[in-house]
C-alpha positions in Angstrom: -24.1 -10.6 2.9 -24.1 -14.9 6.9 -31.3 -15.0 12.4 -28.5 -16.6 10.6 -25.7 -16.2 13.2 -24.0 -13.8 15.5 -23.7 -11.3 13.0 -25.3 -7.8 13.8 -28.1 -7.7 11.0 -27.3 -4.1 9.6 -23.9 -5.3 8.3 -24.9 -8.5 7.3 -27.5 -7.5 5.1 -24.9 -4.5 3.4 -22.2 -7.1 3.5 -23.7 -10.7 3.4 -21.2 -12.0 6.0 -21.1 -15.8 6.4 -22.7 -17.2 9.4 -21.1 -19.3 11.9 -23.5 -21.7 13.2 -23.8 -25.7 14.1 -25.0 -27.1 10.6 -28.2 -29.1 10.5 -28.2 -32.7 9.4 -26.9 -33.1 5.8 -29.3 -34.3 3.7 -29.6 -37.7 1.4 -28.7 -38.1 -1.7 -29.1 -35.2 -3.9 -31.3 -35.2 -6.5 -30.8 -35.7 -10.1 -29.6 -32.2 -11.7 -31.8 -31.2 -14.5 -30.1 -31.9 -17.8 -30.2 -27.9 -18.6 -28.3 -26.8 -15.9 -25.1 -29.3 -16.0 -22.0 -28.3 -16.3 -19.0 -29.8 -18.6 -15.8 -29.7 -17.3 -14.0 -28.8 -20.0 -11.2 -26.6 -20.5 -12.3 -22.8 -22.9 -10.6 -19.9 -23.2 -10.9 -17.0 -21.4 -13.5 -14.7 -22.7 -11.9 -11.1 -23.1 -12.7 -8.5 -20.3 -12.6 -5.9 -22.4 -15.5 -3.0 -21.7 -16.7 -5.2 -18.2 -19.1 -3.3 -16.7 -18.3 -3.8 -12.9 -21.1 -3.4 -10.2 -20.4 -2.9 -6.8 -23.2 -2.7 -3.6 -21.7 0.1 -1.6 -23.1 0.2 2.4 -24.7 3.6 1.4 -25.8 3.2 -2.3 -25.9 0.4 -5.2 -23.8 1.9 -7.8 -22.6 0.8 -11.3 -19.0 1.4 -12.1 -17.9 0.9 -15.8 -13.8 0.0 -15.6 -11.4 1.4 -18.0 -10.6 -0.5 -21.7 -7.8 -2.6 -21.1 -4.5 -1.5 -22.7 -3.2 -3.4 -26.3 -2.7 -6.9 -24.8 0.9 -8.5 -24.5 2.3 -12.0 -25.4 1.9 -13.5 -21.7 4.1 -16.4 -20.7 3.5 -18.1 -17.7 6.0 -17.4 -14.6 8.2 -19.9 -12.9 7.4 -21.9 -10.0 9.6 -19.4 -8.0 7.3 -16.3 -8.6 3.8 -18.4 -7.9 5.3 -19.1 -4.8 6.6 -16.1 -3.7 3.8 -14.3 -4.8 1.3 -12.9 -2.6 -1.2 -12.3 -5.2 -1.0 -15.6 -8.0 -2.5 -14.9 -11.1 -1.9 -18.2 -12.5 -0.9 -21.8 -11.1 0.6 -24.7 -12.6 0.7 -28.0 -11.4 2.2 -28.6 -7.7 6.1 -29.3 -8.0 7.0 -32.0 -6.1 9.4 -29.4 -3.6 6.7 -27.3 -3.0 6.8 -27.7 0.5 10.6 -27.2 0.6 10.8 -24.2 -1.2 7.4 -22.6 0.0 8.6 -22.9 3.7 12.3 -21.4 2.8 10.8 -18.4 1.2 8.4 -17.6 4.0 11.3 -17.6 6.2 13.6 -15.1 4.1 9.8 -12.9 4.0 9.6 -13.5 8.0 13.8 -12.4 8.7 12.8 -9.0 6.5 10.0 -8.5 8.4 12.0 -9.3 12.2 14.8 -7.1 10.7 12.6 -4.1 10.5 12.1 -2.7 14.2 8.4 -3.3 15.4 6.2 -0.1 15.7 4.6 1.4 18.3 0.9 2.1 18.8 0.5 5.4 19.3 -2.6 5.7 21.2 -1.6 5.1 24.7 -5.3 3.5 25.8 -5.2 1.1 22.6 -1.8 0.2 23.7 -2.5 -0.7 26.8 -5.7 -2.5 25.7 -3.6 -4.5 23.1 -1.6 -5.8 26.2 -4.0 -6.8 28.0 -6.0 -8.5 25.1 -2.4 -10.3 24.2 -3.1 -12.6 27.7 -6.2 -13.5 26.5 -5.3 -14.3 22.5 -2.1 -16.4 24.3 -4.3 -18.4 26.2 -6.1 -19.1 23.2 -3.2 -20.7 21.5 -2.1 -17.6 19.7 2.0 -17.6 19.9 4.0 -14.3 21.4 5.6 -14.3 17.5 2.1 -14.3 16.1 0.8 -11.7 18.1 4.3 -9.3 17.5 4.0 -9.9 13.7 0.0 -9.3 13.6 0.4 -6.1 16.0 2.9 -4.8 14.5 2.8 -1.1 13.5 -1.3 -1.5 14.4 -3.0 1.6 15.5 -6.3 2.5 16.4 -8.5 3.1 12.8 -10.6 5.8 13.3 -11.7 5.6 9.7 -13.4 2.1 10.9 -15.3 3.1 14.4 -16.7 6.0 12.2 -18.2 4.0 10.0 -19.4 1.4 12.7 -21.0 4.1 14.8 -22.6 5.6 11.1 -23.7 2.8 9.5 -26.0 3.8 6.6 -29.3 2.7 7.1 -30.5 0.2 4.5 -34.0 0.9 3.8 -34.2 0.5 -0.3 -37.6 -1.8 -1.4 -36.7 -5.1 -2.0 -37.5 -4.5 -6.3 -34.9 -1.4 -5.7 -32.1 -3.9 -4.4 -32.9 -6.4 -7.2 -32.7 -4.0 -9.4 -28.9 -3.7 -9.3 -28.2 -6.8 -7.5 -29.7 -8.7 -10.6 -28.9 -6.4 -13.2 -28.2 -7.7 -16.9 -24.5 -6.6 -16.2 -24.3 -8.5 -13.1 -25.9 -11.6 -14.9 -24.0 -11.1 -18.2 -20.3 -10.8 -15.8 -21.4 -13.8 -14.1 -21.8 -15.7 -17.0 -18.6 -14.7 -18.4 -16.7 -15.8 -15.1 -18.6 -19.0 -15.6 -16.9 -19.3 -18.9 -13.4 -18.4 -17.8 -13.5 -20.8 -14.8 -15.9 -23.7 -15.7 -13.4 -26.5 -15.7 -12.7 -25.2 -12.1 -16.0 -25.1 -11.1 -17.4 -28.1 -12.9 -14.8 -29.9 -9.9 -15.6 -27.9 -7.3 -19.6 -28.9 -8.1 -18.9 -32.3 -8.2 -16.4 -32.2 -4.9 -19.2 -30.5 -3.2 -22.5 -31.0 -4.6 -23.5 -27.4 -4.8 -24.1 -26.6 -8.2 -21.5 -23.9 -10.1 -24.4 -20.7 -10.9 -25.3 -21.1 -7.2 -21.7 -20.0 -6.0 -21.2 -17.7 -8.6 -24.2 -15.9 -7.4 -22.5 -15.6 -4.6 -19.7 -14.7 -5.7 -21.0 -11.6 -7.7 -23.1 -10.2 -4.7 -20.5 -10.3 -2.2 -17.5 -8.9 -4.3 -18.7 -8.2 -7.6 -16.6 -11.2 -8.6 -13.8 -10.4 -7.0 -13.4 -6.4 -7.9 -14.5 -5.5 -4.6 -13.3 -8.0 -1.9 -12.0 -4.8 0.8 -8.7 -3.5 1.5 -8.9 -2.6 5.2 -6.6 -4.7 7.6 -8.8 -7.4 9.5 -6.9 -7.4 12.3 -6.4 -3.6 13.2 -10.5 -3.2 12.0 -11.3 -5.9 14.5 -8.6 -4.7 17.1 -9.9 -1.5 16.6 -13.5 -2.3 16.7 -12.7 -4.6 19.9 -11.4 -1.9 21.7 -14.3 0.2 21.3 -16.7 -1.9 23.3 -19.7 -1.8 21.8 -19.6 -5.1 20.7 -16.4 -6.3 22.3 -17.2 -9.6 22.5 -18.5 -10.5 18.9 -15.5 -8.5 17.4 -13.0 -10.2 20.3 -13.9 -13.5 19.0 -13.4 -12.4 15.0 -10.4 -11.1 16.1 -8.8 -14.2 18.0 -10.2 -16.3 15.1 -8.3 -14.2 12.8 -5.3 -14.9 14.3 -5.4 -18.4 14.8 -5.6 -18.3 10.4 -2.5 -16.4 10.8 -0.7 -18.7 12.8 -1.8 -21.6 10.9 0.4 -19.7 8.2 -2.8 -19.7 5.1 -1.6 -16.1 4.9 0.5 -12.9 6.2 -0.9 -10.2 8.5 -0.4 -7.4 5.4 -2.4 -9.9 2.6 -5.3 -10.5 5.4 -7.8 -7.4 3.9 -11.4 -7.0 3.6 -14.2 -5.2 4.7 -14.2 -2.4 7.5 -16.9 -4.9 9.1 -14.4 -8.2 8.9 -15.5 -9.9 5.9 -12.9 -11.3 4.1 -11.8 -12.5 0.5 -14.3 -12.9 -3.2 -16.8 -14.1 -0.9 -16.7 -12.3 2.3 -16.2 -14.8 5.0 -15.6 -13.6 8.7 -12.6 -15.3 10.1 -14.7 -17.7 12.9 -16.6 -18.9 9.2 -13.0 -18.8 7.7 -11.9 -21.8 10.2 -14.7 -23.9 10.0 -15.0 -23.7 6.2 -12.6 -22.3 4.2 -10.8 -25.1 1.6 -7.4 -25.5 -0.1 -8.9 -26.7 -3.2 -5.9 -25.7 -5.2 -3.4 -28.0 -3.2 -0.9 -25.1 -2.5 -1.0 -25.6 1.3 -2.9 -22.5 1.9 -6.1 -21.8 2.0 -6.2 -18.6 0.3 -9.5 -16.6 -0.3 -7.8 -13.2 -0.6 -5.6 -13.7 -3.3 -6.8 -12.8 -6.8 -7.1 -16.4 -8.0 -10.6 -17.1 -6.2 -10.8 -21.4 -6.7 -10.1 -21.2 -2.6 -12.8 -19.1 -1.8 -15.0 -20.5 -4.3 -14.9 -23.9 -3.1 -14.7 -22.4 0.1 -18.3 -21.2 -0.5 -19.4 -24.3 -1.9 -18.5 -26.4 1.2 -20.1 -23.8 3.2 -23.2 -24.5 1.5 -23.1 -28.1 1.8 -22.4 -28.6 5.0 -25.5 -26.2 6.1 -27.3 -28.8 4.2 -27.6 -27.2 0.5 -29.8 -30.2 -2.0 -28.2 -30.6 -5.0 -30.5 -30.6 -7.9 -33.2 -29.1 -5.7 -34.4 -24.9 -6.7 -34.0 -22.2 -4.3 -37.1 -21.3 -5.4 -39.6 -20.8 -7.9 -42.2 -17.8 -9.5 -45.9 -18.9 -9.2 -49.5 -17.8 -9.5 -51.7 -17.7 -6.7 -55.4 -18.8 -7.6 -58.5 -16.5 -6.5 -59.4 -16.8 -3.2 -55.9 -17.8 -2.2 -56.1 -17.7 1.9 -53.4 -15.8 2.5 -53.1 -17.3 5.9 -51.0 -19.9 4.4 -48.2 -17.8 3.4 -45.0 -17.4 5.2 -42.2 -19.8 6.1 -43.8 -20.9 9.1 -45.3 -23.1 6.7 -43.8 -26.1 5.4 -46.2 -28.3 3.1 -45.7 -30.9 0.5 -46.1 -29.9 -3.1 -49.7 -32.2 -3.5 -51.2 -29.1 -1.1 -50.1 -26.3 -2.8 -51.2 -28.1 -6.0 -55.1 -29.0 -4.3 -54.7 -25.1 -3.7 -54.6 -24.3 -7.2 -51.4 -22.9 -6.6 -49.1 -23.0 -10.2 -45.8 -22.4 -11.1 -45.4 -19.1 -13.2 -45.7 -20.9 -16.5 -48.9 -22.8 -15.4 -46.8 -26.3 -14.3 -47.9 -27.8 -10.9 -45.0 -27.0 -8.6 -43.0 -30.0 -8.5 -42.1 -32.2 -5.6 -39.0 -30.9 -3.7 -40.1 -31.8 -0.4 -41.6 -29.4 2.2 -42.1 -26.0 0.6 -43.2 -22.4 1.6 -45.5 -19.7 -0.7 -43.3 -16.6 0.3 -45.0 -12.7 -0.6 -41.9 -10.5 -0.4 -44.0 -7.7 -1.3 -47.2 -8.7 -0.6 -50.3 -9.8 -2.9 -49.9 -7.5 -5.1 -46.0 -8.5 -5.9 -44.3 -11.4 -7.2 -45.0 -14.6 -5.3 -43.1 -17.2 -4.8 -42.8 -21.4 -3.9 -39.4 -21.9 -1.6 -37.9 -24.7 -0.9 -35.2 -26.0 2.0 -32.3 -24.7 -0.1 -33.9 -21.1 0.3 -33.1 -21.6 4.3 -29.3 -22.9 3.8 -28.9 -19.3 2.1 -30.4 -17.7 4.8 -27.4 -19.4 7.0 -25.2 -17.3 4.4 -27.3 -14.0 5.5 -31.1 -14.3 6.6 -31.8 -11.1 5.0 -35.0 -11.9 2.3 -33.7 -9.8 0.0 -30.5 -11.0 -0.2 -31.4 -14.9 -0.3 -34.2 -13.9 -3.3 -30.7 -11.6 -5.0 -29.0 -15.0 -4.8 -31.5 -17.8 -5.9 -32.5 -15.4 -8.8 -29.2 -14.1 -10.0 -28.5 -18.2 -10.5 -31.3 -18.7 -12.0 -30.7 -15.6 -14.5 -26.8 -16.3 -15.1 -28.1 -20.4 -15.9 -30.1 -18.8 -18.4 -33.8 -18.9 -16.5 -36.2 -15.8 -17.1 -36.7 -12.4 -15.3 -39.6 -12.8 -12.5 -43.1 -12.7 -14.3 -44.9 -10.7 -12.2 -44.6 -7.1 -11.2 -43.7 -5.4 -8.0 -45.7 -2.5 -6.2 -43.2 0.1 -7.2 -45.5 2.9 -6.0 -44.5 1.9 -2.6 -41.6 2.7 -0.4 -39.8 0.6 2.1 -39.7 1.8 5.3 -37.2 3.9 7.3 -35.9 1.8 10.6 -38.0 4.5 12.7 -40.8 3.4 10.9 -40.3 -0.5 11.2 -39.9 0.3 15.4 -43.3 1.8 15.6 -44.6 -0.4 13.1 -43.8 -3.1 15.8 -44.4 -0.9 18.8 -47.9 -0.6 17.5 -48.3 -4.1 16.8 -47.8 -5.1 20.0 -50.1 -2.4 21.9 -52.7 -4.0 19.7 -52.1 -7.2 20.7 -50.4 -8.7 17.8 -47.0 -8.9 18.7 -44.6 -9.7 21.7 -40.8 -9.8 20.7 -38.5 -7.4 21.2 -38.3 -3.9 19.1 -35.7 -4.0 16.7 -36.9 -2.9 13.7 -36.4 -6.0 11.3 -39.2 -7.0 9.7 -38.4 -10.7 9.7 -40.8 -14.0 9.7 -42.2 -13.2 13.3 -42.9 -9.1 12.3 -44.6 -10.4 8.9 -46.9 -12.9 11.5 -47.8 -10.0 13.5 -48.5 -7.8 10.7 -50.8 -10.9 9.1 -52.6 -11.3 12.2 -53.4 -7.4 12.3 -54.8 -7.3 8.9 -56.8 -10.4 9.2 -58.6 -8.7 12.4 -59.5 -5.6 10.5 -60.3 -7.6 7.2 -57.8 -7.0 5.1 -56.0 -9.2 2.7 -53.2 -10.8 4.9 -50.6 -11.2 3.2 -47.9 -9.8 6.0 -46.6 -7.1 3.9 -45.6 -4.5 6.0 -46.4 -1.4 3.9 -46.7 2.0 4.7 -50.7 1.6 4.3 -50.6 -0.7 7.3 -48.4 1.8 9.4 -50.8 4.4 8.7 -54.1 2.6 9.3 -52.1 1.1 12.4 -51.4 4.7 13.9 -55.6 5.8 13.5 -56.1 3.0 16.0 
């Protein structure tokens, strides 16, 4: 969805894939949760999934998908310790038996002698082939065994499908109110509250284990897979092979790659079961594998730590630990909705600034409802869309998301979608839905023009991140206009008349 890593910004805003990066100091002891958002480990019953409306964020469009009515349920009965384990998809899990380990390791044997009995295949593409050999020295001196390597090669050929859509990537350029639109739709909130129901016993544990609290995950969760219904069925390894071998980023894609089969040698899963996304994110909440190593959890005690399975407690917790260790607060908002006083100096605004709650309060600054904004430490007034959109009080948690993916929109998608599926309201405010975002032609000049005027001096790539918004603030408080740092199409404009 994880700048956040060394992901390449147009997939990880599509995709929100997790970042890999050395986490900052944890911090002390969390906070007391507020009473209202607790949860109660307690075991309920499923709710039914009957009529779910599904809603999947597509690289090209955000689309709503209604699934088909569930046939005329059956009397289910739970399967025998035999099938969960051989099973590469559980759908339910017992307690541990005590010969787990016995019988787990036996049955991945008898699975391994069917694979060695079929002949390995060939790659057809001679230049892939002999790229795979030469790519086999350097996975082997990464640790990467000569039976890993046959298994995970095995029958691999070069996916066109993927490099097309690589070298194609659709350009994301839909207004941040658009993207909310969908991303927190009243489906999306109502399905994550139902999964909250159907797992909370499970996540009541894995918020205590972690200290991340359960809505925040599930948010998560629902952005990056729809809650699971859309976790990606391409092969990692051919999709990073593939992608490897193309070159144009051989070395971030080299490094997924080797990562990827370092989980497979570990044995948390097979080459056919490791699917995801064309781009390498993996499992109900899209890790990359170098993220999968550091992070990833066996919460379920099976020996594996499974996030591509359709039981999603590893990933889940996965999720949660990710959080935590890039120093999540528990207890403390992402964020909150506020009202900016008259005369606001809008100079104040961005993340650049981090100021204790007693400022913003002297300010005049207010939380939506007219509360002074509480005391969560050092705190930023963000303007997503400017002064005329909703504004907003963010808080050290809102940066740990950004290590998830440092997209705004997506971090704002998250913090609200918890918010909205632990019952908080809709934002307040309205959003300037006359304008239009702009194309990533636009955003180059936009910067190109910032710096011939003297207002910017990074390179041109087109995001409009915290240093773009600076320059853009900079600009409009040397003509005199309100600087907020929105970079609108009005600013583009008045920027090209000189």
């Amino acid at each position: 969805m994880s700048g956040l890593r060394p992901l390449f910004l147009v997939a990880s805003l599509v995709f929100g894939l997790p970042v890999v990066a050395s986490p900052p100091a944890i911090s002390p002891l969390p906070l007391p949760r507020p009473v209202q958002g607790a949860v109660v480990a307690v075991e309920v019953s499923a709710p039914s999934r009957r009529n779910v409306l599904i809603e999947v964020i597509a690289e090209e469009a955000i689309a709503e998908v209604v699934a088909v009515e569930d046939p005329p349920e059956a009397e289910v009965t739970a399967p025998s310790d035999l099938a969960i384990l051989a099973s590469p998809r559980p759908t339910w899990r017992g307690d541990v038996p005590s010969d787990f380990a016995i019988r787990a390791a036996r049955l991945r044997a008898e699975a391994e002698a069917e694979e060695a009995a079929v002949g390995p295949i060939r790659t057809s593409d001679p230049e892939f082939r002999a790229w795979i050999a030469a790519f086999e020295e350097r996975a082997r001196a990464a640790g990467i065994s000569a039976r890993t390597f046959a298994r995970a090669f095995d029958g691999l050929q070069l996916n066109t499908r993927v490099l097309e859509r690589d070298r194609n990537q659709a350009e994301f350029s839909r207004a941040l109110w658009e993207y909310l639109d969908t991303a927190v739709s009243a489906t999306r909130i109502r399905n994550g509250q139902e999964a909250r129901a159907e797992w909370r016993t499970t996540l009541g544990r894995i918020e205590e284990q972690y200290q991340v609290e359960a809505e925040v995950v599930l948010a998560v969760w629902g952005l990056e897979s729809a809650y699971g219904a859309m976790r990606g069925s391409e092969g990692i390894v051919e999709a990073m092979a593939s992608l490897a071998f193309d070159g144009r980023r051989q070395e971030f894609f080299e490094e997924q790659l080797i990562a990827a089969l370092q989980i497979l040698e570990a044995g948390d899963t097979r080459p056919r079961n490791m699917t995801g996304s064309w781009a390498g994110a993996m499992g109900h909440t899209q890790f990359m594998p170098t993220s999968y190593l550091q992070f990833a959890q066996d919460f379920d005690g099976d020996g594996r730590r499974n996030i591509w399975s359709d039981n999603p407690v590893d990933a889940l917790a996965s999720t949660a630990h990710y959080l935590a260790e890039h120093g999540w607060v528990y207890g403390q908002p992402w964020g909150m909705e506020v009202r900016l006083p008259e005369g606001f100096d809008y100079r104040l605004a961005g993340e650049q600034e981090r100021i204790g709650a007693a400022f913003w309060n002297q300010q005049g600054v207010r939380l939506i409802n007219g509360d002074p904004i509480p005391d969560h430490g050092p705190a930023s007034i963000l303007l997503p869309a400017g002064a005329e959109g909703v504004a907003l009080v963010v808080f050290s948690n809102f940066r740990v998301i950004e290590r998830y993916n440092p997209a705004d929109a997506y971090v704002i998608a998250i913090g609200h979608l918890s918010d909205r599926i632990d019952g908080g309201p809709a934002f307040q405010a309205s959003w300037p839905r006359g304008d239009r975002a702009l194309s990533f032609a636009e955003r180059e000049e936009l910067q190109r023009l910032l710096l011939a005027a003297g207002h910017y001096s990074e390179r041109i790539d087109g995001i409009i991140g915290p240093i773009t918004i600076a320059a853009v603030r900079s600009y409009q408080d040397a003509v005199g206009v309100t600087p907020d740092g929105y970079a609108s199409l009005a600013i583009l404009q008045r920027l090209r008349g000189g």
